[in-house]
C-alpha positions as CSV (number, residue, x, y, z in Angstrom):
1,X,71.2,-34.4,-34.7
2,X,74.6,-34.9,-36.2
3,X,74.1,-31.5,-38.0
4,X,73.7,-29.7,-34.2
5,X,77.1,-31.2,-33.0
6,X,78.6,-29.9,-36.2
7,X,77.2,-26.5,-36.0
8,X,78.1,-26.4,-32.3
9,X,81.8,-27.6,-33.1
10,X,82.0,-25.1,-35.9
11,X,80.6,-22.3,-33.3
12,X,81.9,-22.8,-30.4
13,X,85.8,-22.0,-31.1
14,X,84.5,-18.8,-33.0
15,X,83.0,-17.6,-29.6
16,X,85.2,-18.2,-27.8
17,X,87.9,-16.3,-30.2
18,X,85.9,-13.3,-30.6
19,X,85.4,-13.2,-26.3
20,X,89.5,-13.7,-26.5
21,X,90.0,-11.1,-28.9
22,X,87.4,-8.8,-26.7
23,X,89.6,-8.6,-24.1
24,X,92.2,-8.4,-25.7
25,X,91.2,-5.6,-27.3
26,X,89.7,-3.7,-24.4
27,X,92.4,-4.2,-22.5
28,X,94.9,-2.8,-24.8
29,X,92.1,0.3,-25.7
30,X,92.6,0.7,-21.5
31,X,96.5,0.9,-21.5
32,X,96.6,3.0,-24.6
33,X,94.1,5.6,-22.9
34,X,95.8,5.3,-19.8
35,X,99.4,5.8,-21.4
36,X,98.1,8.2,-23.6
C-alpha cells in the first residue's frame, strides 16, 4: 500500500492547487465582468 500513500501525496496538493487556482480565477472573471 506504499504505492496508495504515494499516489495520494502526489495528488492531493494538485487538487487542491487547481480548487485554489478555481477561485482564483472565477473570482477575478467576476470583478473583470463587473468592472467591465
Amino acid at each position: 500500500w506504499y504505492m496508495s500513500v504515494l499516489v495520494l501525496i502526489m495528488i492531493v496538493p494538485v487538487i487542491a492547487m487547481a480548487i485554489a487556482l478555481e477561485r482564483y480565477i472565477a473570482r477575478g472573471l467576476l470583478v473583470g465582468a463587473v468592472k467591465g
